[in-house]
TORTOR-286391 format. One line per 3 residues: number of its first residue (from 1); their letters; for each residue y, x, z of C-alpha. Coordinates in steps of 0.02 Angstrom, whole numbers, plus 50000, padded with zeros to 5 digits. Each point is the difference from the previous one (the first is absolute). Layout:
<domars>
NUM	A	Y X Z; ...
</domars>
This chain:
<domars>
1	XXX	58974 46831 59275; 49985 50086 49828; 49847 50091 49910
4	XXX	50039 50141 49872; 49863 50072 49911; 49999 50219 50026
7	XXX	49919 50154 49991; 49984 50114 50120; 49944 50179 49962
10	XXX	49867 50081 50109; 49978 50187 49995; 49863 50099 50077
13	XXX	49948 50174 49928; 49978 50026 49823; 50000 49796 49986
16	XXX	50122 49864 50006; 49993 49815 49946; 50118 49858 49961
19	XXX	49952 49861 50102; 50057 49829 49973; 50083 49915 50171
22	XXX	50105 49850 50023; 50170 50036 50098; 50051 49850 50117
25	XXX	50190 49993 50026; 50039 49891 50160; 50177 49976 50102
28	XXX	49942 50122 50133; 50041 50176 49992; 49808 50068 49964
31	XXX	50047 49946 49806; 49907 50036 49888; 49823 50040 50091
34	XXX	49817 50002 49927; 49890 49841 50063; 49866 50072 50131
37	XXX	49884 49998 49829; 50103 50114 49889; 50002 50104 50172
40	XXX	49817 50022 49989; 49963 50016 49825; 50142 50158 50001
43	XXX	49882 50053 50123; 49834 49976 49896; 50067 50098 49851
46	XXX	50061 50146 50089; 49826 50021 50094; 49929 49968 49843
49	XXX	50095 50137 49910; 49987 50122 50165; 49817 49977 49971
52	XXX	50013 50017 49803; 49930 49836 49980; 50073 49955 49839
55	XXX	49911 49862 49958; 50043 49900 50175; 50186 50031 49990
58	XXX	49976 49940 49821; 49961 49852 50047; 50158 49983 50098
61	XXX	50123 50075 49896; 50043 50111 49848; 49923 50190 50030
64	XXX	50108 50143 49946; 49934 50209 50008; 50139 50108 50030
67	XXX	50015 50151 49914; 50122 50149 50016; 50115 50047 49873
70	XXX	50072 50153 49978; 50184 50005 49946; 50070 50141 49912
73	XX	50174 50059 50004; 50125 50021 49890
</domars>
């Protein structure tokens, strides 16, 4: 069993965060999956950032606002 160091990007609203997981490769064919841990704190930050709770999913991960941008055509 191998551990890989990731980031998985949560988006909810106008927020979305980097937050840092470890893959686990295995033989079986669920490879790669999130430990039951990851799971949950994926979970934590995107109530957190549902909620606008910046400072809780900062705690967790790397907080990001989103802004639109508009393009103009040439």
């Amino acid at each position: 069993m191998n551990r890989q160091s990731g980031i998985k990007l949560v988006r909810e609203g106008e927020y979305a965060a980097d937050v840092p997981v470890e893959f686990i490769e295995d033989e079986t064919g669920w490879s790669p999956y999130l430990s039951p841990e990851d799971a949950y704190k994926l979970d934590d930050v995107r109530k957190a950032l549902r909620t606008a709770d910046l400072e809780g999913a900062a705690r967790l991960a790397r907080v990001f606002r989103l802004e639109p941008v508009e393009a103009s055509g040439t």
